[in-house]
C-alpha positions as CSV (number, residue, x, y, z in Angstrom):
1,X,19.8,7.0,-7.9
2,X,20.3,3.0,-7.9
3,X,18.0,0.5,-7.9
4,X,20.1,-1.3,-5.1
5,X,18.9,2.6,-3.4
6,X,15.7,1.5,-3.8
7,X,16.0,-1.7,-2.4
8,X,18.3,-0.6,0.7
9,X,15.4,1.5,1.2
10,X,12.4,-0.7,0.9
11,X,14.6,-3.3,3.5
12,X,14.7,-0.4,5.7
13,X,10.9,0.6,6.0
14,X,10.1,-3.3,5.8
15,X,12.5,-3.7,8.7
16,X,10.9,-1.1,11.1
17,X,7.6,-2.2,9.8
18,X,7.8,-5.8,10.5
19,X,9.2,-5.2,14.0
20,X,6.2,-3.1,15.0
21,X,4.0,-5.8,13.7
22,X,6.0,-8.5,15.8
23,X,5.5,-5.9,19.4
24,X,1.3,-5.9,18.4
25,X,1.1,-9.3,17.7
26,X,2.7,-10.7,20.5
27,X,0.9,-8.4,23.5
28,X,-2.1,-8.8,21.6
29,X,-1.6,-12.7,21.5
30,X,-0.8,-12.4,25.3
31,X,-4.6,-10.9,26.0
32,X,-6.4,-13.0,23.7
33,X,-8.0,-15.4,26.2
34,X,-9.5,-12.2,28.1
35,X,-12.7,-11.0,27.8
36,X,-13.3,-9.4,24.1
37,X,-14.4,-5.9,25.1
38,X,-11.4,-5.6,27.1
39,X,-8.9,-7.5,24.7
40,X,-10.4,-4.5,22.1
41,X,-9.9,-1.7,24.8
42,X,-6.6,-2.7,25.4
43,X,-5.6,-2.6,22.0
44,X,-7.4,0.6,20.9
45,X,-4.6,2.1,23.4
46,X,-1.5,0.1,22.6
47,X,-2.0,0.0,18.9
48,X,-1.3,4.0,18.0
49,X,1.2,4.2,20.6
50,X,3.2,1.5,18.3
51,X,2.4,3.5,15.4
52,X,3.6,6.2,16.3
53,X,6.8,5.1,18.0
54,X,7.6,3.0,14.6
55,X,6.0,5.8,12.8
56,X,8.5,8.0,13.7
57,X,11.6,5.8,12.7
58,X,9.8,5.3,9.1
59,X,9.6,9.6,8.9
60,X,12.7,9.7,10.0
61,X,13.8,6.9,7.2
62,X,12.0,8.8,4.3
63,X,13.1,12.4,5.2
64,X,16.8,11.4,5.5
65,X,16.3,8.8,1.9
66,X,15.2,11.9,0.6
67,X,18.0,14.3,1.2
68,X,20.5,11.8,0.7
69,X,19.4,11.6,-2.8
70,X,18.2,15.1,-4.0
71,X,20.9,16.6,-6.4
72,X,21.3,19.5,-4.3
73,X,21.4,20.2,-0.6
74,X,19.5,22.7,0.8
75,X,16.0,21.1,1.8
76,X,15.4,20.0,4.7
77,X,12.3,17.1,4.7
78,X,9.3,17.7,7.5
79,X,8.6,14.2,9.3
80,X,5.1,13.3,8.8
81,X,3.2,12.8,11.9
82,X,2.2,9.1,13.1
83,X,-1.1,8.3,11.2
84,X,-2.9,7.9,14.4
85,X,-6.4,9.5,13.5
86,X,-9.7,8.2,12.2
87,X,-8.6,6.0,9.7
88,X,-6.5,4.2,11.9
89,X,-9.3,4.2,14.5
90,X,-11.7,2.9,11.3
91,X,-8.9,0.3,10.4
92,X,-8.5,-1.4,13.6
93,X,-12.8,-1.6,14.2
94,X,-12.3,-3.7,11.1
95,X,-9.6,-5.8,12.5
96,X,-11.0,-6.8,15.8
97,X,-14.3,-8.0,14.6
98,X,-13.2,-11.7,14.7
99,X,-12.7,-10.7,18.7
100,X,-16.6,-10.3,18.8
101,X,-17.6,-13.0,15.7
102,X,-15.1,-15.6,15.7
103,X,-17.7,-18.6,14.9
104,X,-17.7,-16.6,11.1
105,X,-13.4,-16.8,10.9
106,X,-11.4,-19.7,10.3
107,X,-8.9,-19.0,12.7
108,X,-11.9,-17.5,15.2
109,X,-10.1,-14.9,17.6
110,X,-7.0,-15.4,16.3
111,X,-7.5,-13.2,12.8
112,X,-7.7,-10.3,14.9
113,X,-3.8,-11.0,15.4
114,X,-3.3,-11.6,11.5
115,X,-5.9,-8.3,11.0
116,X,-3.4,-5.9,13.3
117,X,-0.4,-7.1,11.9
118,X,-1.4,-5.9,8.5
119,X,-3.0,-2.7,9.5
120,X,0.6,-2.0,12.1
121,X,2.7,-2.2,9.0
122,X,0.8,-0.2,6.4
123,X,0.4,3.0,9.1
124,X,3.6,2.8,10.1
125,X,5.0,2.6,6.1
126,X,2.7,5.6,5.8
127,X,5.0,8.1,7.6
128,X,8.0,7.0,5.1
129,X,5.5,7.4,2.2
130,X,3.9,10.6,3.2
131,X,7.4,12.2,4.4
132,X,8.6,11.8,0.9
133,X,5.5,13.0,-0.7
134,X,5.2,16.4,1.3
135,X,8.8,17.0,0.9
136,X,8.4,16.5,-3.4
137,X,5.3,18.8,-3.2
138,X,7.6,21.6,-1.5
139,X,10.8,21.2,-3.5
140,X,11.3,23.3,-6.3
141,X,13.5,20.8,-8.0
142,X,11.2,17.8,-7.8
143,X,9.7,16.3,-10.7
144,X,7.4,13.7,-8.0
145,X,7.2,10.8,-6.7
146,X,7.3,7.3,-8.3
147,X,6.0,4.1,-6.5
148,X,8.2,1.5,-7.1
149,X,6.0,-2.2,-6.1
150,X,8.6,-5.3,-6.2
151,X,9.1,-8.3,-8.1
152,X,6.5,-10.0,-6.4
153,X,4.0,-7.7,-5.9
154,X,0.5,-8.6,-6.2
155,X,-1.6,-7.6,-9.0
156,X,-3.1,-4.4,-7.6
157,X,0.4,-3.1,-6.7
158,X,1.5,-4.1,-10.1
159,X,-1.2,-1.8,-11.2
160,X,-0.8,1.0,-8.8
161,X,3.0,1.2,-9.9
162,X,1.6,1.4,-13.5
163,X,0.1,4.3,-12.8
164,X,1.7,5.9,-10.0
165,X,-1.3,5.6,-7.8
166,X,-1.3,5.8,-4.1
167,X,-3.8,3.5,-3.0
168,X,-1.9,1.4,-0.3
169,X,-3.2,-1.9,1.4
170,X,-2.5,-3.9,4.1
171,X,1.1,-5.4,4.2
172,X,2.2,-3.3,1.0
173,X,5.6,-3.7,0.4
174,X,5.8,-0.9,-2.2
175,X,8.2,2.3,-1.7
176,X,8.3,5.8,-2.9
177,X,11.1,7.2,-4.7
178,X,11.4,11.2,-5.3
179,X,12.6,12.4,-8.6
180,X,14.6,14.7,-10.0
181,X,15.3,16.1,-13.7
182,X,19.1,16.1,-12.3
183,X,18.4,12.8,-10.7
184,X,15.9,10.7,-12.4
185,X,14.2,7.3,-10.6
186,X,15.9,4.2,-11.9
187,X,14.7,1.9,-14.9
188,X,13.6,-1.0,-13.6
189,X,12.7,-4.0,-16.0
190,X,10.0,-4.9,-13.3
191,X,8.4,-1.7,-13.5
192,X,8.0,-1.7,-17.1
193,X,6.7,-5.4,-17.2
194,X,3.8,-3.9,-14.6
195,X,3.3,-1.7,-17.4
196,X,2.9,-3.6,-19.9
197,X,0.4,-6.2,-17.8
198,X,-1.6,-3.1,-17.5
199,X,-1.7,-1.9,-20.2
200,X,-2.5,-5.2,-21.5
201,X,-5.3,-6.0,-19.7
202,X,-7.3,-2.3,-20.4
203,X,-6.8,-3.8,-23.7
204,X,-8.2,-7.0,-22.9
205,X,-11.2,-5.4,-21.2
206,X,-11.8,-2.6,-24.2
207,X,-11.8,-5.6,-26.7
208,X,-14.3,-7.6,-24.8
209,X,-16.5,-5.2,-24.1
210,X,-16.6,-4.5,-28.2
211,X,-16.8,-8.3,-28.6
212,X,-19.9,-8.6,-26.5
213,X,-23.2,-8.6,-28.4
214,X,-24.6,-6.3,-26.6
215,X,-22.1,-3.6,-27.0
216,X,-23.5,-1.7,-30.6
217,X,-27.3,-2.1,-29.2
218,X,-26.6,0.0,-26.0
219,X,-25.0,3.3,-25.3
220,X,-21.6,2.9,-23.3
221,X,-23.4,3.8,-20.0
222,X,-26.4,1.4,-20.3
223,X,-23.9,-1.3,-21.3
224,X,-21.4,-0.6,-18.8
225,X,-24.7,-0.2,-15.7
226,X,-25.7,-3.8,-17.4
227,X,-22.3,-5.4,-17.3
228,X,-20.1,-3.9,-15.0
229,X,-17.2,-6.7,-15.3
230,X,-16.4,-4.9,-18.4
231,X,-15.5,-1.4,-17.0
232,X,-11.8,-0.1,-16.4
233,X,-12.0,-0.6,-12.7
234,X,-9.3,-1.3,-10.0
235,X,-11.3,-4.6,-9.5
236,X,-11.5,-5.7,-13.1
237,X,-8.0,-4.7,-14.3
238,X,-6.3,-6.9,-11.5
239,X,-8.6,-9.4,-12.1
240,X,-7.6,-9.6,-15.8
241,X,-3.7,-9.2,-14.6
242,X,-4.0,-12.5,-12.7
243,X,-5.6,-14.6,-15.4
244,X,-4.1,-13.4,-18.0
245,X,-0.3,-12.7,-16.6
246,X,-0.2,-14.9,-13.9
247,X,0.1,-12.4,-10.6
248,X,-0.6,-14.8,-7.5
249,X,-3.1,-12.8,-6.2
């Protein structure tokens, strides 16, 4: 496999994704002067019928990115079903608060557009992503899955591709690639300069932590209960990749 696989595949997802966010944005910006409880009622409908009509075509893009690429015919990838269920349902109570508070948001109503958008994109990029994954785990040739976050990914992709994690947010542009020991995932310089950031700032945080003068009077719990920006969190490793490497955000 080629990186420019990789990337043909990432345009494809981000291409179904974005046009699922473009249909929920506009009908819901075509309801947003009605009444909020009705606004959210209609959207509690239309939102996982878009999911899991775009859903579908981002299965459908994984299963076939899969067998394109696997050394050997012969397997045949399941299409994940639409994520449609309670964490969608969870997601999108999150997204419409501004409906009901928009006095606390900046753009007042009008966030719940930005909030659907994002939460849209990453469900339907879930079917390509869990496609993939369920096919690896039955596949007697697979070595796994690698995420593979682009050039510009923010800091917590930088450090989920570090790692291989599969934490995804909102408006993740990241893509998984199966491997093979016949058909390895590509080197990618960007990949290992995530690496390195990460790597760098565990560092960063390990050394602090022994800096501090706290650090010999305390056992490693107390000390970390009493200063928590010190432990080798999510939170604190990103934070560290931006000030020290320069990730946007």
């Amino acid at each position: 496999m080629l990186l420019s696989d990789v990337d043909a595949h990432r345009g494809l997802i981000n291409g179904i994704t974005t046009v699922a966010e473009n249909d929920i944005t506009a009908y819901a910006s075509s309801i947003l002067d009605e009444a909020p409880e009705r606004v959210a009622a209609q959207l509690r409908a239309a939102v996982p019928a878009v999911v899991s009509q775009y859903g579908d075509a981002a299965a459908l893009g994984g299963a076939l990115f899969y067998e394109t690429h696997r050394p050997k015919p012969g397997l045949v990838a399941d299409l994940a079903a639409p994520s449609i269920g309670e964490t969608l349902t969870g997601a999108l109570g999150w997204a419409m608060t501004p409906l009901f508070r928009p006095d606390e948001f900046e753009l007042g109503a009008a966030e719940a557009v930005n909030r659907l958008g994002g939460v849209v994109q990453k469900h339907v990029a879930l079917s390509d992503r869990e496609t993939i994954a369920a096919a690896s785990r039955r596949d007697n040739l697979s070595t796994g899955v690698e995420r593979f976050a682009r050039a510009s990914a923010c800091s917590f992709c930088a450090l989920m591709s570090s790692h291989n994690g599969s934490h995804w947010h909102n408006n993740c542009k990241c893509v998984s690639v199966p491997t093979w020991k016949d058909s390895p995932a590509p080197q990618s310089e960007v990949l290992v300069r995530f690496a390195e950031a990460s790597d760098g700032a565990r560092q960063a945080l390990l050394d602090a932590r022994r800096a501090h003068p706290e650090w010999g009077s305390l056992s490693p719990r107390k000390f970390l209960r009493r200063h928590p920006e010190f432990a080798l969190t999510n939170r604190n490793l990103t934070r560290v990749m931006r000030e020290r490497y320069g990730f946007a955000h």
